[in-house]
N, C-alpha and C positions, 0 to 999 in steps of 0.2 A: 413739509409745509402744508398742514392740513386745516381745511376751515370747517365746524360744526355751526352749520347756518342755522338751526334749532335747538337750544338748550334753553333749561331750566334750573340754573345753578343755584338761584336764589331761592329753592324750594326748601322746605323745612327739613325735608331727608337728609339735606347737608349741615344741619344746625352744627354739627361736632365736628367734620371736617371739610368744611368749604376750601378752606385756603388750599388746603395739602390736595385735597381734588384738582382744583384748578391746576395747582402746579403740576398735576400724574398729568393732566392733560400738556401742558408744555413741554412737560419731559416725552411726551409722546410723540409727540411733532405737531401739537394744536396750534398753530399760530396766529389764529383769528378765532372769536366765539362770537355770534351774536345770542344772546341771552332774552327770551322774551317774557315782556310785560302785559299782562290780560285781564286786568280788574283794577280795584279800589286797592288791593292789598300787594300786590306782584310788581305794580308800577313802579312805585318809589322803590323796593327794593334790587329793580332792576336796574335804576338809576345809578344807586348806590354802587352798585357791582363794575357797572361801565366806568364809572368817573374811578370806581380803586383802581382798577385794572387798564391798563396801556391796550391790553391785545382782546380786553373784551368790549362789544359792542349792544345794541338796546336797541330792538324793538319794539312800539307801546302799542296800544289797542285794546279794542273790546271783546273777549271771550262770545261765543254765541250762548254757551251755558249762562254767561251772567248778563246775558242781554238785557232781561227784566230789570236789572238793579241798572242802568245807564241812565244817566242823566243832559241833560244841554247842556251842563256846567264839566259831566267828564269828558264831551267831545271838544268844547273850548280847552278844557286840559292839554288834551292828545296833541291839539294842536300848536300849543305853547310849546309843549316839551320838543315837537319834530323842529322848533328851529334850533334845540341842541346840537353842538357838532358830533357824537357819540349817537347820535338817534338814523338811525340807517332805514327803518323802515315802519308801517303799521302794520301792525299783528300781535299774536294772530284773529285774525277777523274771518267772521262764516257763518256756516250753518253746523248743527251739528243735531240731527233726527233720532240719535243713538238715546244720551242723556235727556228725558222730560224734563229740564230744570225751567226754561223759556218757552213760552210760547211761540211757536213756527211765526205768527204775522208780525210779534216783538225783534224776534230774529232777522227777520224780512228787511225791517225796516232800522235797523241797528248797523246791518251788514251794507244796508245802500250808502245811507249816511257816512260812512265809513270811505265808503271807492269813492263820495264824491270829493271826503275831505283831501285824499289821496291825490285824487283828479287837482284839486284847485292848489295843493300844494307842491306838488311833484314830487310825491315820495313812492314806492313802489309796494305791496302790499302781500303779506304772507296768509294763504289763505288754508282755512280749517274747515276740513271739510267730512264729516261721518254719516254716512247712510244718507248721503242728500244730494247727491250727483247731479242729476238735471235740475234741481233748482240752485244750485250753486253753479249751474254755466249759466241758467238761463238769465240771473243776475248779472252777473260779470258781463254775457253780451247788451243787455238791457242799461246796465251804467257806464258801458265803455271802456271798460277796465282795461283794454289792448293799452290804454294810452299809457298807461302807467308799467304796466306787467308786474309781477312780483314771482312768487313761491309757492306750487299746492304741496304744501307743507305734506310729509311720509305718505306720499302719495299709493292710493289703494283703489284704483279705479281700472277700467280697462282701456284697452289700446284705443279701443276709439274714442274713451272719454280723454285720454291722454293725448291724442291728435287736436280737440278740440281747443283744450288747454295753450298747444305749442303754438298754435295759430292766433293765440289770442296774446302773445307775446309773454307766459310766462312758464317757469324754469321748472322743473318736478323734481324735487327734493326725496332722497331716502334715508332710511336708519336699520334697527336692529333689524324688523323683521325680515329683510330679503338675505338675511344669514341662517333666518330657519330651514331646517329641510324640504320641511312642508310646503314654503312659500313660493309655489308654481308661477303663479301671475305676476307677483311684482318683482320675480327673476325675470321674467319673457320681456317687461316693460323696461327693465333697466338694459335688458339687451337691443331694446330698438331704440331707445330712446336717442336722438342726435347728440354726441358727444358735448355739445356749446349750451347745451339745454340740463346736463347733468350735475344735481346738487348732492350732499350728503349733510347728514344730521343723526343728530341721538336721540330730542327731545327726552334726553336725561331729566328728572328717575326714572321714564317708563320707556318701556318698548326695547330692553336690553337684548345686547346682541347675542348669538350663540358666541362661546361656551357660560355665558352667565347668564343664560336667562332664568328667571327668578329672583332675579337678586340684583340692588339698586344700579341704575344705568349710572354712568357719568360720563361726561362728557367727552375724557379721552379716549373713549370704545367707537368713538369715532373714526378708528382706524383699523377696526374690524369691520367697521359696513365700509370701509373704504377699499381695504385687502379684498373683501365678499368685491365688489365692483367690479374691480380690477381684473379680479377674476372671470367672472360675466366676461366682457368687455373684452380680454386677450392682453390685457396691459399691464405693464409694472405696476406696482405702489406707487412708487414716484411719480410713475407718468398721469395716471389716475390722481392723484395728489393734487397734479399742477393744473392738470385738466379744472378741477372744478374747484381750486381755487382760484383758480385767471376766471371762469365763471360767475362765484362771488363779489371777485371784486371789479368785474363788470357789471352788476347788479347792484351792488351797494355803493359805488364807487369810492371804493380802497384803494390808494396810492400804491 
């Protein structure tokens, strides 16, 4: 019973076998997917995905890379769509320093807009966050963001940025990379991190787990960062399994 709180199923990589993916995830033990939506083009087809599927779910939001292209018209969107019963959260929404595609004050001000829609509706919020650490807390404590809590989406920060986060009421989500060998820090962080506070994700196609790195993620390898966990951690599959999906769906609020 495993939940991938981050995927992108609706991505073009899967143009030729979406279904049969989705199913390797079932047969795998995926039994919850939230699929996220982050632009003009991702949204409706995230919708799509949620309303086919029983066991898959949709978060919407605004990308920080396509911050520039937001409109007043796509936050009244976001906000239509979260009163879907399939709409579990907004995201992903942030900073992201890495990609030049937005400007840093478009960003700024994209990502506030965002916590406050969160705030006034009570939805909880998956955040993206690359090369941009303290101004990505320094918002979240600035708009409040504890009230809501959400996701630092494959989270790549250190212990104390990740202290910061826990306190502010929200969950640190992982994926492939804490199956690389290399990947020191965000093995240390999944090791301390409070069992109630631990997520898992693919953010399928990218960020695949070992033994497939280089080659298209999907969303069932979810049970390789979940195996990688468990291991960390000192715990079954199973028990890591239940762990953070009784977490999900205390977060999303899944029956």
């Amino acid at each position: 019973m495993l939940t991938d709180t981050h995927t992108h199923m609706d991505a073009s990589a899967f143009e030729e076998d979406r279904d049969e993916a989705i199913q390797r995830a079932w047969d795998a033990g995926v039994t919850r997917i939230v699929n996220i939506g982050f632009n003009r083009e991702t949204i409706p087809t995230t919708m799509a995905l949620a309303e086919k599927y029983d066991f898959v779910y949709a978060a919407v939001g605004w990308h920080p890379q396509d911050a520039k292209d937001m409109l007043p018209e796509d936050l009244e969107w976001i906000e239509e769509l979260c009163k879907h019963p399939k709409v579990v959260a907004i995201g992903e929404i942030g900073l992201d320093y890495y990609w030049d595609t937005s400007p840093k004050d478009v960003q700024d001000r994209v990502f506030r807009e965002q916590i406050r829609l969160a705030r006034r509706i009570g939805k909880p919020i998956i955040i993206h966050n690359r090369d941009a650490h303290q101004d990505t807390l320094k918002i979240l404590k600035e708009e409040n963001a504890a009230e809501v809590g959400g996701i630092m989406h494959s989270f790549s920060g250190s212990w104390e940025t990740a202290k910061e986060c826990l306190d502010m009421n929200f969950y640190l989500s992982f994926g492939g990379p804490i199956t690389f060998k290399n990947a020191k820090q965000p093995k240390e962080i999944v090791a301390q991190v409070p069992l109630d506070r631990l997520l898992i994700e693919t953010d399928a196609p990218y960020l695949t787990p070992h033994p497939f790195r280089g080659k298209r993620n999907e969303t069932g390898y979810v049970r390789l960062v979940a195996e990688t966990a468990a291991e960390i951690r000192g715990l079954s599959l199973e028990e890591l399994a239940q762990i953070t999906t009784d977490n999900a769906n205390r977060l999303f609020g899944f029956k």
